[in-house]
SETORZA-74770 format. One record per atom (N, C-alpha, C, CB): residue number from 1; residue in three letters; x, y, z; atom name. Coordinates in nm, 3 decimals, always signed. Glycine has a CB too. Layout:
! SETORZA-74770
(NUM,ALA,(X,Y,Z),CA)
...
//
This chain:
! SETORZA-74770
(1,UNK,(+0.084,-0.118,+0.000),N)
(1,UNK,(+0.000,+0.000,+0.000),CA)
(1,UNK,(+0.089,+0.125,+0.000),C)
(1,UNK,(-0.096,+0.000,+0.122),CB)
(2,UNK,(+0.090,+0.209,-0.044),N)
(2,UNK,(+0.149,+0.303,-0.091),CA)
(2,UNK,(+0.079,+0.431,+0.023),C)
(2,UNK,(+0.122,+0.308,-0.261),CB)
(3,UNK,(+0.191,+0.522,+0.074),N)
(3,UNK,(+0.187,+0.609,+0.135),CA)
(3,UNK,(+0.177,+0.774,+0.072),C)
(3,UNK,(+0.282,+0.574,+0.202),CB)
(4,UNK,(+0.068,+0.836,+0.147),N)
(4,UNK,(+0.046,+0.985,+0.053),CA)
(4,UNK,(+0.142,+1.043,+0.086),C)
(4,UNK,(-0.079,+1.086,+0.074),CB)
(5,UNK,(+0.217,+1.116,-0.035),N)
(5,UNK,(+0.333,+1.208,+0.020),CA)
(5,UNK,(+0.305,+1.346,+0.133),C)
(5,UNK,(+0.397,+1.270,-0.118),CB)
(6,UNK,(+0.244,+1.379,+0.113),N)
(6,UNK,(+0.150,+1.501,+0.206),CA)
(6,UNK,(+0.148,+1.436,+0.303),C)
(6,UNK,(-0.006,+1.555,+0.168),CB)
(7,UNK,(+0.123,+1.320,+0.356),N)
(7,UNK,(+0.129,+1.263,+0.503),CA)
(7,UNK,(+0.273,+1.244,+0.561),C)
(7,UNK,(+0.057,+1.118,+0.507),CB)
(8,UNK,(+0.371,+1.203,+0.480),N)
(8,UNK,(+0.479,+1.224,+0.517),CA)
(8,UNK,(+0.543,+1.381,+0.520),C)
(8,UNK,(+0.540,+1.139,+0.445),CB)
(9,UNK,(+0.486,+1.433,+0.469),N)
(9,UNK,(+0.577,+1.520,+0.434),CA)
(9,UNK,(+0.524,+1.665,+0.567),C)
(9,UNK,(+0.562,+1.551,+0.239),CB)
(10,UNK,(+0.395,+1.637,+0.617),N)
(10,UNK,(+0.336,+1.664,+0.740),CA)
(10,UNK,(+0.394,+1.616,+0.805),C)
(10,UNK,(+0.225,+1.642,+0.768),CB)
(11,UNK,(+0.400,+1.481,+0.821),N)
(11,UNK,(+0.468,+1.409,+0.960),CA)
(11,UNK,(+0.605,+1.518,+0.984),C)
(11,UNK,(+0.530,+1.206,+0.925),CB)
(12,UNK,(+0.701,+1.491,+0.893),N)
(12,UNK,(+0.838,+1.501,+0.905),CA)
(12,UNK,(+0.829,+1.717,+0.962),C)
(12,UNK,(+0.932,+1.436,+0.707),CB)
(13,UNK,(+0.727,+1.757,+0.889),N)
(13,UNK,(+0.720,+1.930,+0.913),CA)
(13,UNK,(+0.675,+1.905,+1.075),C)
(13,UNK,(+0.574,+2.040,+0.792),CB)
(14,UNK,(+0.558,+1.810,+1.118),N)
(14,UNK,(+0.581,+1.807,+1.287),CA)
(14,UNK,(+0.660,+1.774,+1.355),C)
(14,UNK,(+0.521,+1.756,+1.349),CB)
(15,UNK,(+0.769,+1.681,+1.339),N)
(15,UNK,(+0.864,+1.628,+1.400),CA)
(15,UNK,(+0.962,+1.731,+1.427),C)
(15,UNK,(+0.910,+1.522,+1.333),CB)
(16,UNK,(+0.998,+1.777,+1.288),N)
(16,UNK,(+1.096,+1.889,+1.289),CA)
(16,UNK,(+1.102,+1.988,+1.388),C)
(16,UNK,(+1.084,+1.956,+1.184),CB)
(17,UNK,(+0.946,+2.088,+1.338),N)
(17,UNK,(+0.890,+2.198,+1.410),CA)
(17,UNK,(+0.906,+2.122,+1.571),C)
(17,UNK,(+0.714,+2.242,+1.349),CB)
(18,UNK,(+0.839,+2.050,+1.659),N)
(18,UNK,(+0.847,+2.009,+1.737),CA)
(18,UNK,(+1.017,+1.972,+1.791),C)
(18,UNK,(+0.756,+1.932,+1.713),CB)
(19,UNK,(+1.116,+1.946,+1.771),N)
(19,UNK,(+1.251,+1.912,+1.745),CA)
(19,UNK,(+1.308,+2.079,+1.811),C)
(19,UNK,(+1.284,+1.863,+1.550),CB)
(20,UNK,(+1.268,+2.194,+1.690),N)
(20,UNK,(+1.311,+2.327,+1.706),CA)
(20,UNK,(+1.239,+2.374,+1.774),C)
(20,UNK,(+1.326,+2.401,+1.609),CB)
(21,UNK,(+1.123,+2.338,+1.835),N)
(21,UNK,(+1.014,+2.438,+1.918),CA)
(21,UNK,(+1.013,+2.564,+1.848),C)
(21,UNK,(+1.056,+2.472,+2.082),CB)
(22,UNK,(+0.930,+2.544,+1.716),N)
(22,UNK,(+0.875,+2.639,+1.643),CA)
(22,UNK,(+0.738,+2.632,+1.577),C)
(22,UNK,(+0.957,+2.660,+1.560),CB)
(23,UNK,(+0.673,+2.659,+1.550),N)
(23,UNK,(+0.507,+2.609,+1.457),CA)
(23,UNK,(+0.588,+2.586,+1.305),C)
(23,UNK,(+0.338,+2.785,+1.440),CB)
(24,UNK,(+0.485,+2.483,+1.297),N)
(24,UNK,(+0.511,+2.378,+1.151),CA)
(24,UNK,(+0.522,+2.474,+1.008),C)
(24,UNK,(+0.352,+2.255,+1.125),CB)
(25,UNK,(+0.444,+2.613,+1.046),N)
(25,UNK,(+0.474,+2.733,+0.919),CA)
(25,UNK,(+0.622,+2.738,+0.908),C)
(25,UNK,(+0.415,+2.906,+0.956),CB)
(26,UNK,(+0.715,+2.741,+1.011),N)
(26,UNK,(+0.822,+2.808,+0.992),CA)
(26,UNK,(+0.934,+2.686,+0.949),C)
(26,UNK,(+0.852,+2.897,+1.124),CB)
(27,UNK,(+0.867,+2.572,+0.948),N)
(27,UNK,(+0.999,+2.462,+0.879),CA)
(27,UNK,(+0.933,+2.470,+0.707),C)
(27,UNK,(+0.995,+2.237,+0.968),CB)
(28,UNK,(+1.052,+2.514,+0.608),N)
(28,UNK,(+1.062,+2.487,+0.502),CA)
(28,UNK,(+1.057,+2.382,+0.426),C)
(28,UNK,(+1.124,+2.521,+0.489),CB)
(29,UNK,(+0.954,+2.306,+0.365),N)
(29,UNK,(+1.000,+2.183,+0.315),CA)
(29,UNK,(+1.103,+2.157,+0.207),C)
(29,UNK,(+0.901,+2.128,+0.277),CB)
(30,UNK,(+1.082,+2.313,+0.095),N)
(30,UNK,(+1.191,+2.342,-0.001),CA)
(30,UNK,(+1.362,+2.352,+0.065),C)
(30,UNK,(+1.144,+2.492,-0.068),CB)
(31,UNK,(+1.376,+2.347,+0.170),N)
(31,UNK,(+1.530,+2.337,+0.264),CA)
(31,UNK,(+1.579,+2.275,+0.285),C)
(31,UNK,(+1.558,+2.355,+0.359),CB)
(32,UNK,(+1.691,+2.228,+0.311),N)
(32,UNK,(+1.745,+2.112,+0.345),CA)
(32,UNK,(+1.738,+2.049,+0.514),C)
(32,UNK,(+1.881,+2.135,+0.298),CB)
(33,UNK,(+1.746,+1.983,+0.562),N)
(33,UNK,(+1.741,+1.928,+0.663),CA)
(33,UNK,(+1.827,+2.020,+0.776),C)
(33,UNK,(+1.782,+1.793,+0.634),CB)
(34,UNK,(+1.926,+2.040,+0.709),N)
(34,UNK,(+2.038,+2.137,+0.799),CA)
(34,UNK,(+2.001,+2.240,+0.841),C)
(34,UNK,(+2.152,+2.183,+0.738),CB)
(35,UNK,(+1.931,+2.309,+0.715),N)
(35,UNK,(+1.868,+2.461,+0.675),CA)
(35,UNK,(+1.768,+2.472,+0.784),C)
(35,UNK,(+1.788,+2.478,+0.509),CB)
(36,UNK,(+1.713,+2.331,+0.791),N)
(36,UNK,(+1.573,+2.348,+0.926),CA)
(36,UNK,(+1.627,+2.338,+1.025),C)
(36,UNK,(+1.446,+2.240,+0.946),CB)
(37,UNK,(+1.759,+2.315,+1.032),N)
(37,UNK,(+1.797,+2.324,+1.195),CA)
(37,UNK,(+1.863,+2.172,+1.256),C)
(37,UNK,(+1.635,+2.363,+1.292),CB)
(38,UNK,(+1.818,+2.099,+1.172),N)
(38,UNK,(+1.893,+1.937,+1.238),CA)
(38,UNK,(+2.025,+1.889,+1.202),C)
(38,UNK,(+1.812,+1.803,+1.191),CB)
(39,UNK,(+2.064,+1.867,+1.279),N)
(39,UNK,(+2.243,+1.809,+1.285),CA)
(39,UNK,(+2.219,+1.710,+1.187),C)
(39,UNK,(+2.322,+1.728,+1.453),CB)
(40,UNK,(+2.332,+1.601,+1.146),N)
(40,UNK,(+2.376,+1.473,+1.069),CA)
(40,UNK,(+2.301,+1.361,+1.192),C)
(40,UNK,(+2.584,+1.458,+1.043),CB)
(41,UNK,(+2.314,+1.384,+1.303),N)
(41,UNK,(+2.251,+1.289,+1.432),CA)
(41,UNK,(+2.110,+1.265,+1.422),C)
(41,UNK,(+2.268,+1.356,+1.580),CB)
(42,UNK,(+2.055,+1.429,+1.379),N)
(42,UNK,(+1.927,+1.425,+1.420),CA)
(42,UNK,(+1.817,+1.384,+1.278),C)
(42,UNK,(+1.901,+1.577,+1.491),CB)
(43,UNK,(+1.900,+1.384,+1.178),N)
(43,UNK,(+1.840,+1.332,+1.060),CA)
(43,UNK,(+1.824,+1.181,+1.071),C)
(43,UNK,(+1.923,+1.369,+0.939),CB)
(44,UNK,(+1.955,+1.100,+1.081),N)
(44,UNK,(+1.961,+1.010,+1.093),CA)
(44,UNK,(+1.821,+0.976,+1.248),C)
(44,UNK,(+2.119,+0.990,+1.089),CB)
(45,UNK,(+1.829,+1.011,+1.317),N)
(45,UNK,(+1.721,+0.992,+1.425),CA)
(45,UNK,(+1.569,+1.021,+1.342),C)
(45,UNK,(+1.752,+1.115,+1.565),CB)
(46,UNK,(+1.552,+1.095,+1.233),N)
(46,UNK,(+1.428,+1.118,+1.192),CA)
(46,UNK,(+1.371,+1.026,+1.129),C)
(46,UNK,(+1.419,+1.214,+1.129),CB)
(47,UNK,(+1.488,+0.974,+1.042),N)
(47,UNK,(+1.496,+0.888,+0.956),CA)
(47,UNK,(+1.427,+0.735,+0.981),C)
(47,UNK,(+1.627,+0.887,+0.936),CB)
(48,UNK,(+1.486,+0.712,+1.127),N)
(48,UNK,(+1.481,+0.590,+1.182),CA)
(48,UNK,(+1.355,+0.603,+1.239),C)
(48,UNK,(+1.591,+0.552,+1.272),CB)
(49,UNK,(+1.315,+0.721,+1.291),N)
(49,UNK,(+1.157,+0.733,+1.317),CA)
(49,UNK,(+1.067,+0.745,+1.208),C)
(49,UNK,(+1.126,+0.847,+1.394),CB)
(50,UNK,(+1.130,+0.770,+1.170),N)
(50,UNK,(+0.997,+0.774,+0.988),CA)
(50,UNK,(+0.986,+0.644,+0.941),C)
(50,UNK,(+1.065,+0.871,+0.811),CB)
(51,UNK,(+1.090,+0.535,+0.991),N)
(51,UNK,(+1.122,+0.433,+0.892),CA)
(51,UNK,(+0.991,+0.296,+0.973),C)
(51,UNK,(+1.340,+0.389,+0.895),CB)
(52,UNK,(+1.008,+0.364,+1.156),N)
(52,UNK,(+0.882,+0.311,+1.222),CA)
(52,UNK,(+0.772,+0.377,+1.214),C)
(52,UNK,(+0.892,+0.293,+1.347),CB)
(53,UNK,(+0.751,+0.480,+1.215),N)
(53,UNK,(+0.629,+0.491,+1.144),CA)
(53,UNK,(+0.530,+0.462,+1.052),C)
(53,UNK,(+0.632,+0.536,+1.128),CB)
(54,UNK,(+0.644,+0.421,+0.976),N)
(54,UNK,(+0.564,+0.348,+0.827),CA)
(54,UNK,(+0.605,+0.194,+0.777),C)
(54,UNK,(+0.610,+0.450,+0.680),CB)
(55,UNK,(+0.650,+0.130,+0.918),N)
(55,UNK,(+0.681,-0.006,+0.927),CA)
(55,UNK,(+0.730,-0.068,+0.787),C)
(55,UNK,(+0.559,-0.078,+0.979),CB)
(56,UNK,(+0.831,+0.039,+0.744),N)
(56,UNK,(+0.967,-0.017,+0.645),CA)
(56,UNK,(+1.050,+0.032,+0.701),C)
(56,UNK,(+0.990,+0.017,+0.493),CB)
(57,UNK,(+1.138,-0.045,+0.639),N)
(57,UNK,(+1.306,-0.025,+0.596),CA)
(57,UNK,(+1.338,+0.078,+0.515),C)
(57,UNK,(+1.367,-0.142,+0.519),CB)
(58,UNK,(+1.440,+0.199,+0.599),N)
(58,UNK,(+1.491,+0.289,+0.532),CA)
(58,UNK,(+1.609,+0.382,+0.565),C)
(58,UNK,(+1.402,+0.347,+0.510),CB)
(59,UNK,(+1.711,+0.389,+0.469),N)
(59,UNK,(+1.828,+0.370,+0.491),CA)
(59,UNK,(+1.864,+0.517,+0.565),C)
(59,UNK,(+1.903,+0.325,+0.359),CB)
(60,UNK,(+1.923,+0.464,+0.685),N)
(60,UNK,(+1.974,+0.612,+0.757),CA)
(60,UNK,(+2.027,+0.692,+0.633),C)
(60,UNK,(+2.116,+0.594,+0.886),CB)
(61,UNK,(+2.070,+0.689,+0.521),N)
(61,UNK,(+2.119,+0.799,+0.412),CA)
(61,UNK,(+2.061,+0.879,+0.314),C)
(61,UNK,(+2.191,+0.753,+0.342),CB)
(62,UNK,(+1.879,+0.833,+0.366),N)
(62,UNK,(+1.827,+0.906,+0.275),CA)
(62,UNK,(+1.835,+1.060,+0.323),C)
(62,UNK,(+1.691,+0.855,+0.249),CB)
(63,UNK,(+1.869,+1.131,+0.397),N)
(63,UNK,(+1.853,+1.252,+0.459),CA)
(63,UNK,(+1.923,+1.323,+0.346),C)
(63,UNK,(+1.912,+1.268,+0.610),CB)
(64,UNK,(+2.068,+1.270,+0.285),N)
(64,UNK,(+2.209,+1.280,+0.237),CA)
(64,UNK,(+2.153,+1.256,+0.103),C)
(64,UNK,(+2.333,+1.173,+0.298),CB)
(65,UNK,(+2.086,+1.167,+0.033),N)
(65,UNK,(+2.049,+1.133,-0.115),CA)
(65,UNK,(+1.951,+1.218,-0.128),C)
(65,UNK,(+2.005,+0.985,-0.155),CB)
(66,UNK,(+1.843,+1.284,-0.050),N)
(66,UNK,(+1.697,+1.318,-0.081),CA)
(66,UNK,(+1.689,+1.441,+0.081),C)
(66,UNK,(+1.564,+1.133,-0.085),CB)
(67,UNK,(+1.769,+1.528,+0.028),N)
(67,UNK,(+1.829,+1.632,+0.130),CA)
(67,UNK,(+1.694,+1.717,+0.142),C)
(67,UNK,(+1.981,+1.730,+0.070),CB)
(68,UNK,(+1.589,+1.752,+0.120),N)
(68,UNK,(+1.479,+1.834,+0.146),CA)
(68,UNK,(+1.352,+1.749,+0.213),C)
(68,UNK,(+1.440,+1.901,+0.009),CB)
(69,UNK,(+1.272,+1.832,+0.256),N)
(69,UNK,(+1.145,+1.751,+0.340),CA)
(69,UNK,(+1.069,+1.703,+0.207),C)
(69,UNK,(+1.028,+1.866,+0.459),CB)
(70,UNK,(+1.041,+1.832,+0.100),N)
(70,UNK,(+1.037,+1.782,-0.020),CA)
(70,UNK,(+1.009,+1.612,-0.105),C)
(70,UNK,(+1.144,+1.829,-0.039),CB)
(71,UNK,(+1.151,+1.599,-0.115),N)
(71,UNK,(+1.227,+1.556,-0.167),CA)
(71,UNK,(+1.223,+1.438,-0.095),C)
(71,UNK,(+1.326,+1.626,-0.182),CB)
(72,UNK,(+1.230,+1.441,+0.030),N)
(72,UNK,(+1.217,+1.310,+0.121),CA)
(72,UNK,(+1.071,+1.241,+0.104),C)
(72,UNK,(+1.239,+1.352,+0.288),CB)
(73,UNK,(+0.998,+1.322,+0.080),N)
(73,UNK,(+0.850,+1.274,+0.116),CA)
(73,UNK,(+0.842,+1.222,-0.052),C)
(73,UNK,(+0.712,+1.423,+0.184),CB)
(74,UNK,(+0.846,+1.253,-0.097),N)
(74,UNK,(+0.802,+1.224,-0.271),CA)
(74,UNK,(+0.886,+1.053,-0.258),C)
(74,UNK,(+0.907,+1.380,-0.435),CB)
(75,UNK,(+1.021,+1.097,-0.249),N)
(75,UNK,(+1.079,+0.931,-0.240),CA)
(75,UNK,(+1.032,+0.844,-0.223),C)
(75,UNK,(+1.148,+0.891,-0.168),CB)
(76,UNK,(+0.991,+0.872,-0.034),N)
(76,UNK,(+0.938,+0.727,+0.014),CA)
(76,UNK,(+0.782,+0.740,+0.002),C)
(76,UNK,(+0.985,+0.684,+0.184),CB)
(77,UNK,(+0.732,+0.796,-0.052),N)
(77,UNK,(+0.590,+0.806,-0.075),CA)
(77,UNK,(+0.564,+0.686,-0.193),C)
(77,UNK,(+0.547,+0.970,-0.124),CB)
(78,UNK,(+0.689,+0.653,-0.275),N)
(78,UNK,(+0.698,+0.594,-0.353),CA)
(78,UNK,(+0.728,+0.429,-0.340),C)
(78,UNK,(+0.766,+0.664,-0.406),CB)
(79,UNK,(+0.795,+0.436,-0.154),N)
(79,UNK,(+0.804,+0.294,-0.127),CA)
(79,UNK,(+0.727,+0.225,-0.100),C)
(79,UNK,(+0.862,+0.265,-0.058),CB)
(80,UNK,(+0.624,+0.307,-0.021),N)
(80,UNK,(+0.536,+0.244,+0.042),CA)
(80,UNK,(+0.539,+0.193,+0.159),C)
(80,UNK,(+0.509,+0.174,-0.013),CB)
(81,UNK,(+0.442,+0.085,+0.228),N)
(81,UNK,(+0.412,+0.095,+0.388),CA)
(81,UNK,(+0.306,+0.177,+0.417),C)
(81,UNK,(+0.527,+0.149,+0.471),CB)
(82,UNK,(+0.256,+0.147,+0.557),N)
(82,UNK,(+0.133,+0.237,+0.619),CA)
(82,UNK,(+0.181,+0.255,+0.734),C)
(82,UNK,(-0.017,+0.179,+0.630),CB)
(83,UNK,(+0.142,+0.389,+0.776),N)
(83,UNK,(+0.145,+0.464,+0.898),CA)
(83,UNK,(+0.103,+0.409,+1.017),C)
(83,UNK,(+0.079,+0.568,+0.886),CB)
(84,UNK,(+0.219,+0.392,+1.116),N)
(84,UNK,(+0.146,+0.348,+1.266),CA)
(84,UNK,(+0.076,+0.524,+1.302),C)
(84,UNK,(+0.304,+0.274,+1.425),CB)
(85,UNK,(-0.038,+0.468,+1.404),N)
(85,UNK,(+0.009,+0.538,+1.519),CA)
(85,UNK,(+0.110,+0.563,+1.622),C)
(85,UNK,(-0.044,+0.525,+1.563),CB)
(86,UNK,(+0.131,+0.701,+1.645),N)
(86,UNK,(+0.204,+0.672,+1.777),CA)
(86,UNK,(+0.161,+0.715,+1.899),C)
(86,UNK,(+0.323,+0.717,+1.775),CB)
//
């Protein structure tokens, strides 16, 4: 089953925003991960939470191949999996 990119791409703008203690307006999805404020640690940490969230496999390097929230969400929107709750 295939995942809506807009749901990821929400998820990852709350995580973030929440991360920086800022409202979800002020994370860029056109930016890079850095640009929003997260270290090489904290991507890789997003990563691995996104990857349970949507009960796949996904490689701590996508942060590095698919550097925007963008860009991230279109990818794995493409792998597929469904969304836990958390």
């Amino acid at each position: 089953m295939s995942v809506d990119r807009q749901w990821i791409e929400d998820w990852l703008v709350a995580r973030i925003a929440g991360a920086q203690r800022i409202i979800p307006e002020q994370v860029d999805v056109g930016e890079s991960f850095v640009a929003n404020g997260l270290s090489s640690r904290a991507s890789v940490a997003l990563i691995g939470d996104l990857s349970r969230a949507l009960g796949v496999t996904l490689p701590e390097t996508l942060s590095w191949e698919y550097p925007t929230i963008a860009a991230l969400a279109e990818h794995v929107a493409g792998i597929g999996g469904s969304p836990h709750d958390d």
